[in-house]
N, CA, C and O of each residue as an XYZ file, in Angstrom:
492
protein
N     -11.903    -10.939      4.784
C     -11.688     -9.495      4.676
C     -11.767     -9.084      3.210
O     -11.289     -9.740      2.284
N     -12.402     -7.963      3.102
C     -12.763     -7.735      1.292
C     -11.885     -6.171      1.690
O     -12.040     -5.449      2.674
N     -10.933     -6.011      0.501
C     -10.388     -4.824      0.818
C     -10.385     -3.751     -0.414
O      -9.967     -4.174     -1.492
N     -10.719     -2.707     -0.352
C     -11.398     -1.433     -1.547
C      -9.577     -0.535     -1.532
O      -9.108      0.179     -0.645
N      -9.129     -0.834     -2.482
C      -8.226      0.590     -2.575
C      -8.785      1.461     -3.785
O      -9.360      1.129     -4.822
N      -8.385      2.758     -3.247
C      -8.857      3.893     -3.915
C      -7.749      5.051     -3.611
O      -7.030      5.182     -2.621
N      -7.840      5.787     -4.699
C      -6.988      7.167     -4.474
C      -5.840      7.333     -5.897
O      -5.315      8.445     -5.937
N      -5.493      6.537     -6.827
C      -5.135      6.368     -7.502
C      -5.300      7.013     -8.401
O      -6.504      7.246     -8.501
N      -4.404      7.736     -9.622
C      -5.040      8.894    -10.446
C      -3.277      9.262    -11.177
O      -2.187      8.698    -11.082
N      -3.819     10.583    -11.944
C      -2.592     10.880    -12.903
C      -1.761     11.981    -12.173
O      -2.552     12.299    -11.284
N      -0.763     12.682    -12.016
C       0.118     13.203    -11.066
C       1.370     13.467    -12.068
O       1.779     12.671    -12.913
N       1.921     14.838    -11.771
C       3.530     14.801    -12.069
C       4.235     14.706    -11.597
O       4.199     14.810    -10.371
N       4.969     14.532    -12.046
C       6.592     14.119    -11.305
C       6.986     15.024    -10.196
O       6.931     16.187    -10.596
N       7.355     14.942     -8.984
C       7.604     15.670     -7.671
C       6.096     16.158     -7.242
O       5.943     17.224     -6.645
N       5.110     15.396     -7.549
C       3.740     15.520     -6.987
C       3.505     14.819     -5.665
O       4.358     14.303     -4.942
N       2.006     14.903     -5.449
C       2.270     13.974     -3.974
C       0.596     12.931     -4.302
O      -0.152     13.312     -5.203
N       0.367     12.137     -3.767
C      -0.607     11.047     -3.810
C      -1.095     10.358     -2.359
O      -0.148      9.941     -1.692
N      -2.159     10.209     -1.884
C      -2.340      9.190     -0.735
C      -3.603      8.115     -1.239
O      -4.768      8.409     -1.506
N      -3.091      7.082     -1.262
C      -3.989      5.838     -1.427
C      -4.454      5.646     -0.092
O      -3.897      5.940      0.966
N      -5.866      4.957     -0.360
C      -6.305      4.394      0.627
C      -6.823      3.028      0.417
O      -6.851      2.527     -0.707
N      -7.178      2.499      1.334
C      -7.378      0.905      1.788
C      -8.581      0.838      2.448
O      -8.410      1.523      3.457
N      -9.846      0.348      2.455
C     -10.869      0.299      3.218
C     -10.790     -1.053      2.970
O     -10.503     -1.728      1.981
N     -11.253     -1.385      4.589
C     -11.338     -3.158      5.028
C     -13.045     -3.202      5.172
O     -13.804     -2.247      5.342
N     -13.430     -4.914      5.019
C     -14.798     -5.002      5.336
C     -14.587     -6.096      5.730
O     -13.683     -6.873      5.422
N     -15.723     -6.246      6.693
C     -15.809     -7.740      6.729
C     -14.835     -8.623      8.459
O     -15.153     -9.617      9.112
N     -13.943     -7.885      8.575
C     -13.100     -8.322      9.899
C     -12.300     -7.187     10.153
O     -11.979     -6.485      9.195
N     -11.995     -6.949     11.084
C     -11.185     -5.429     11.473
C      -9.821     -5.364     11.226
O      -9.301     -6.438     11.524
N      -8.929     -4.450     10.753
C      -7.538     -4.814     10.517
C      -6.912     -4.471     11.357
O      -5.701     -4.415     11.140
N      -7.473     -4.041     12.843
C      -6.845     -4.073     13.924
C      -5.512     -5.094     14.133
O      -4.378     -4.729     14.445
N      -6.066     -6.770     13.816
C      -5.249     -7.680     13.755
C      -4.654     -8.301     12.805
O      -4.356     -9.495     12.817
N      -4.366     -7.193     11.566
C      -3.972     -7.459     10.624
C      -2.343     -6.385     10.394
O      -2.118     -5.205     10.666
N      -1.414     -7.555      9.735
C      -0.775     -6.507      8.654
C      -0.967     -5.934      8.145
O      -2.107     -6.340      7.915
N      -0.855     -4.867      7.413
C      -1.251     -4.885      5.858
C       0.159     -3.925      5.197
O       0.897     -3.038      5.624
N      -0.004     -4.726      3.889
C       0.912     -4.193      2.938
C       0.993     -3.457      2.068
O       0.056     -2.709      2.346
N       1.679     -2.835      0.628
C       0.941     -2.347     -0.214
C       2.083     -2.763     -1.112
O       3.278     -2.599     -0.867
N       1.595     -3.282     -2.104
C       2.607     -3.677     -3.140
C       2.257     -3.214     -4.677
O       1.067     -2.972     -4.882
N       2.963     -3.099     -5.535
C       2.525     -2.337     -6.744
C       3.118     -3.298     -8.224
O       4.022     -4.100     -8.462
N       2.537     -2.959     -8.609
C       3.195     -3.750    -10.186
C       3.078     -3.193    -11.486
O       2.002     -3.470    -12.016
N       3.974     -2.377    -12.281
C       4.011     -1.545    -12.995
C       3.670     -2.670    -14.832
O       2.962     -3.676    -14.779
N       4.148     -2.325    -15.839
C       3.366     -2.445    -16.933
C       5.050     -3.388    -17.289
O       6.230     -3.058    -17.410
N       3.941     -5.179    -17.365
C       5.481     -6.061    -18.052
C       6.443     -6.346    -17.011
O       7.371     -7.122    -17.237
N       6.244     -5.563    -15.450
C       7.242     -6.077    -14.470
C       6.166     -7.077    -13.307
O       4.979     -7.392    -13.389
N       6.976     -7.295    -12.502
C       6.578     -8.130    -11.609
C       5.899     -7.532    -10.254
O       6.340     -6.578     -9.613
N       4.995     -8.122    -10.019
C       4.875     -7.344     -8.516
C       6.138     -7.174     -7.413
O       6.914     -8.100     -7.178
N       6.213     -6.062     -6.873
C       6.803     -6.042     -5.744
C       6.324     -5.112     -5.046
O       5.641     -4.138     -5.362
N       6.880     -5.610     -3.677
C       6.765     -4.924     -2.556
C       7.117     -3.683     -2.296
O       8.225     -3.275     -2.646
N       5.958     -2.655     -1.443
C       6.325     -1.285     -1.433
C       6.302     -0.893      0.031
O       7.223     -0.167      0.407
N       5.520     -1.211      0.785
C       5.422     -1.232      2.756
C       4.787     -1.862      3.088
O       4.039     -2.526      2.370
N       4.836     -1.906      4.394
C       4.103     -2.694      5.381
C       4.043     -1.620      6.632
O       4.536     -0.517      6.871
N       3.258     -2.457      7.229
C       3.102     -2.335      9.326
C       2.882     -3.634      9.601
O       2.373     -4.608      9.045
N       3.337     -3.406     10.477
C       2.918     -4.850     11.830
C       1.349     -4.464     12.288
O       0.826     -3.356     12.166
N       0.775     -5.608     12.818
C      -0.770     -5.763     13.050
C      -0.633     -4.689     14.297
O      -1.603     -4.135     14.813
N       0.296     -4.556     14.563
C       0.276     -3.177     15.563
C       0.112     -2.163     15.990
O      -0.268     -1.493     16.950
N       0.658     -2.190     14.625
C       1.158     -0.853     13.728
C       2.570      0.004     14.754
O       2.835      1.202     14.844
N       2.964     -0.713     15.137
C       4.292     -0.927     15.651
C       5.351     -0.335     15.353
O       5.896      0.702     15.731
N       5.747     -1.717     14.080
C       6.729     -1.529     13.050
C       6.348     -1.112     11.812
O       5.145     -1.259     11.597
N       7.196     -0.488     10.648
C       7.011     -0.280      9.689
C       8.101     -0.655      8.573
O       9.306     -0.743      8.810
N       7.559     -0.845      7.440
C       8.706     -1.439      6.365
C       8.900     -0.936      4.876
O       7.845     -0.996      4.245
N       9.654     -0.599      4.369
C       9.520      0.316      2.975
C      10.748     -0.152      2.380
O      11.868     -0.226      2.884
N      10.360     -0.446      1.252
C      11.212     -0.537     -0.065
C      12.283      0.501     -0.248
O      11.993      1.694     -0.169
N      13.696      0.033     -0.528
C      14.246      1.061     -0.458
C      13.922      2.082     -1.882
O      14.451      3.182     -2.041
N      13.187      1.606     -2.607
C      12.938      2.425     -3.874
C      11.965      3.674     -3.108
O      11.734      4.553     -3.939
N      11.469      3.916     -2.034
C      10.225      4.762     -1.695
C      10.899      5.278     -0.516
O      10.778      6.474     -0.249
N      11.632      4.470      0.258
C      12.223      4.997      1.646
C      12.508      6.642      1.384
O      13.277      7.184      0.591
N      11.466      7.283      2.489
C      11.525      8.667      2.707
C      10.559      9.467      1.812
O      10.247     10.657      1.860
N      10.223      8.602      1.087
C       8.870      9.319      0.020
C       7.704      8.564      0.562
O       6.726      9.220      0.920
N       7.692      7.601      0.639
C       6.617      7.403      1.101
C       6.340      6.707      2.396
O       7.205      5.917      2.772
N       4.894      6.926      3.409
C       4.601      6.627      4.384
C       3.001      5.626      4.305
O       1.951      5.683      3.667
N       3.710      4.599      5.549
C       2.285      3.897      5.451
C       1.675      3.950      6.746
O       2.389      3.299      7.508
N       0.708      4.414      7.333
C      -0.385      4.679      8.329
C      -1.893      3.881      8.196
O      -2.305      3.525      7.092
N      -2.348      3.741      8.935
C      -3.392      3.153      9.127
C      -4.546      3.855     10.391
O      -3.921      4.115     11.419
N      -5.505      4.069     10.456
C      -6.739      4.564     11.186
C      -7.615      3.108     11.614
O      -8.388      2.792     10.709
N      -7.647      2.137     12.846
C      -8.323      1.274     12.968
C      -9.479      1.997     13.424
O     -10.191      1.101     13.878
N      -9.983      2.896     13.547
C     -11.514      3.321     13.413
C     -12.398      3.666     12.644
O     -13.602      3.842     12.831
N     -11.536      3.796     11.425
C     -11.894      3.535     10.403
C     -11.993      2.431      9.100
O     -12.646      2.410      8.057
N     -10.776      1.336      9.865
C     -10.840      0.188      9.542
C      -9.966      0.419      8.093
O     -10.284     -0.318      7.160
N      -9.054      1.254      7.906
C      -8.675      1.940      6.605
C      -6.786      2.499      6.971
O      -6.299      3.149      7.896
N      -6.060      1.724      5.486
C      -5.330      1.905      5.911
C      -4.257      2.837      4.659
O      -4.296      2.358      3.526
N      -3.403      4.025      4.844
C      -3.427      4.826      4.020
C      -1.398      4.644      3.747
O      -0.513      4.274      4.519
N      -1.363      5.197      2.039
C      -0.011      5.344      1.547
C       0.130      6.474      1.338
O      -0.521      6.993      0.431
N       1.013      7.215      2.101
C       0.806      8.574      1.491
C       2.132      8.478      0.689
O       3.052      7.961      1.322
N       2.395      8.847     -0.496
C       3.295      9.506     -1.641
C       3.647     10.912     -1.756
O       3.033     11.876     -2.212
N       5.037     10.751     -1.114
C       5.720     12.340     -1.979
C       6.431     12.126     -3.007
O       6.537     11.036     -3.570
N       7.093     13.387     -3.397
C       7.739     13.335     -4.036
C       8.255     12.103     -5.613
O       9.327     11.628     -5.988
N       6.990     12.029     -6.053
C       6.623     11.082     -6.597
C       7.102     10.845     -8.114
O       6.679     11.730     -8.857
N       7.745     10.039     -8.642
C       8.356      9.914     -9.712
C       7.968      8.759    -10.700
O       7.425      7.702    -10.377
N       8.344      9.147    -11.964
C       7.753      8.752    -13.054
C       7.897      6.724    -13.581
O       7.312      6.080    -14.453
N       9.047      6.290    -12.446
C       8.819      4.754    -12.081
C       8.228      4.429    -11.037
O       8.548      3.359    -10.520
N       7.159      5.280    -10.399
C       6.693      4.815     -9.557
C       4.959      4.423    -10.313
O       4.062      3.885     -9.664
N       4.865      4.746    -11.420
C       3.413      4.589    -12.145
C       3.490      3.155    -11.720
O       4.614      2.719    -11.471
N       2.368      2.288    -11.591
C       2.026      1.171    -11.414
C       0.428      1.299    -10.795
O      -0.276      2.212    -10.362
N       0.284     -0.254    -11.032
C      -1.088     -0.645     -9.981
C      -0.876     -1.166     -8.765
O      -0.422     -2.302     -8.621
N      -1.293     -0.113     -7.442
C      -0.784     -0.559     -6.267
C      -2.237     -1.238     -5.879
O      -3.388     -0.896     -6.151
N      -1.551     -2.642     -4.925
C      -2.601     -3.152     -4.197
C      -2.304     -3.290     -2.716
O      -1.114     -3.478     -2.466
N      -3.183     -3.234     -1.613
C      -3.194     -3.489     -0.850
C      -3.520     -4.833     -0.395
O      -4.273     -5.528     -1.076
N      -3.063     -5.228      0.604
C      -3.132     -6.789      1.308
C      -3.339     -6.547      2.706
O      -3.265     -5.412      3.176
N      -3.638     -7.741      3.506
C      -3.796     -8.023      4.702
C      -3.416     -9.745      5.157
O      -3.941    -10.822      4.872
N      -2.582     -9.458      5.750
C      -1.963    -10.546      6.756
C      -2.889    -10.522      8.181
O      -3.463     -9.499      8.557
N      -2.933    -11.587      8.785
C      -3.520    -11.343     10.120
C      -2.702    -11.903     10.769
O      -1.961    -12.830     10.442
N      -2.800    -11.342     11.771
C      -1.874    -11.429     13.092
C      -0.263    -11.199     12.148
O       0.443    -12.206     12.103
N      -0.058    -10.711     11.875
C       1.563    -10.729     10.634
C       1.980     -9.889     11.518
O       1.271     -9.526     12.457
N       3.952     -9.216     11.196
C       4.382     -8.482     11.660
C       4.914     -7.570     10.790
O       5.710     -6.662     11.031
N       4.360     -7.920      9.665
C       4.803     -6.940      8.323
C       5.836     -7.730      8.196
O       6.609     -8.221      9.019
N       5.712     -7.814      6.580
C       6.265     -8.936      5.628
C       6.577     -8.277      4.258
O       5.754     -7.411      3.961
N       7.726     -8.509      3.205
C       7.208     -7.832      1.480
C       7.254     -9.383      1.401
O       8.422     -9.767      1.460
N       6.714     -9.994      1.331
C       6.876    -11.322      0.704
C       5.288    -11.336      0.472
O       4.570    -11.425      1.468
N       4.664    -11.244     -0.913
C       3.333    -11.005     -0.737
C       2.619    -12.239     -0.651
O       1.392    -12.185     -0.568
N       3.287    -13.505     -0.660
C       2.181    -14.748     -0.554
C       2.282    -14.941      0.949
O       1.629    -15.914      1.326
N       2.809    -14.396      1.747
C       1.924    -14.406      3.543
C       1.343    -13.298      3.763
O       1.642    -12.602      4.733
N       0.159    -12.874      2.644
C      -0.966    -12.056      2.744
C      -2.124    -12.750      2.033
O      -2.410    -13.000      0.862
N      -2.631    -12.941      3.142
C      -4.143    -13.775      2.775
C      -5.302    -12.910      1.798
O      -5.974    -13.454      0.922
N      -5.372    -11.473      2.150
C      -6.376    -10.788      1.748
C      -5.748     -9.527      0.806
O      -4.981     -8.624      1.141
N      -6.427     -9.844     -0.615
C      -5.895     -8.468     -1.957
C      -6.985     -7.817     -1.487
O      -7.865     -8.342     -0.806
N      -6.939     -6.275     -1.959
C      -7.362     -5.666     -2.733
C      -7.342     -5.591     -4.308
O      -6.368     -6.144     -4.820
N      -8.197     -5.035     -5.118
C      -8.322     -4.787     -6.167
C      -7.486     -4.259     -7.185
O      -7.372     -4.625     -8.355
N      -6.708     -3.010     -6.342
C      -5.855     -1.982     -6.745
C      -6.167     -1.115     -7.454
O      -7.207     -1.087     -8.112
N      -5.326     -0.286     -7.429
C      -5.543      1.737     -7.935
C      -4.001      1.600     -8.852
O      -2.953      0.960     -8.764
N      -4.783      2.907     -9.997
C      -3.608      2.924    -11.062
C      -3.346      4.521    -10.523
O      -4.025      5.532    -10.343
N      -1.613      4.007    -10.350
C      -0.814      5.931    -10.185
C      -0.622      5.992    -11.900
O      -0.314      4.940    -12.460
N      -0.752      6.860    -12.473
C       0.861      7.208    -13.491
C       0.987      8.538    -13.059
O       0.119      9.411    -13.035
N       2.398      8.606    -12.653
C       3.078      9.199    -12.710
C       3.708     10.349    -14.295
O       4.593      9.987    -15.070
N       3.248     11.163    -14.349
C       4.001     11.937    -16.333
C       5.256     12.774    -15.399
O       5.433     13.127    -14.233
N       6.021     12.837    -16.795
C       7.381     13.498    -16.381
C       7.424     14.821    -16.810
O       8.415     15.514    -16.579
């Protein structure tokens, strides 16, 4: 699975943002997928998930209620939408894919990165 995120860009503070995720290559029908971010000197972490279901869903409590993760399997594309968006949320988010997963933040049981998209966030 080769995965394209895009949507990434400059924004102010209480702005809103939706990343996207385009899959190639195998369908993410039967995939997790995640989105994890890693800001400037910190570590990656985890920001959501879904189950290959899209079932369940999972969010960081740093985003819980700002942000939502959805997915379109007909488009094979899977989307973060961002509200209310604040000035530690700047980072490079990437997307992943687990297959067959049930949504995970643990990002080494995700087989497939994306590239990633830069937010900053200005205050």
């Amino acid at each position: 699975v080769q995965l394209q995120a895009s949507g990434g860009g400059l924004v102010q503070a209480g702005g809103s943002l939706r990343l996207s995720c385009v899959a190639s290559g195998r369908t993410l029908s039967t995939h997790a997928m995640g989105w994890f971010r890693q800001a400037p000197g910190k570590e990656r972490e985890f920001v959501a998930a879904d189950s290959w279901n899209a079932v369940n869903t999972y969010y960081a409590d740093s985003v819980k209620g700002r942000f939502t993760i959805s997915r379109d399997n007909a488009k094979n594309t899977v989307y973060l939408q961002m509200n209310s968006l604040k000035p530690e949320d700047t980072a490079v988010y990437y997307c992943a894919a687990d297959l067959g997963g049930w949504g995970t933040p643990e990002g080494n049981k995700y087989e497939y990165w994306g590239q990633g998209t830069l937010v900053t966030v200005s205050s």
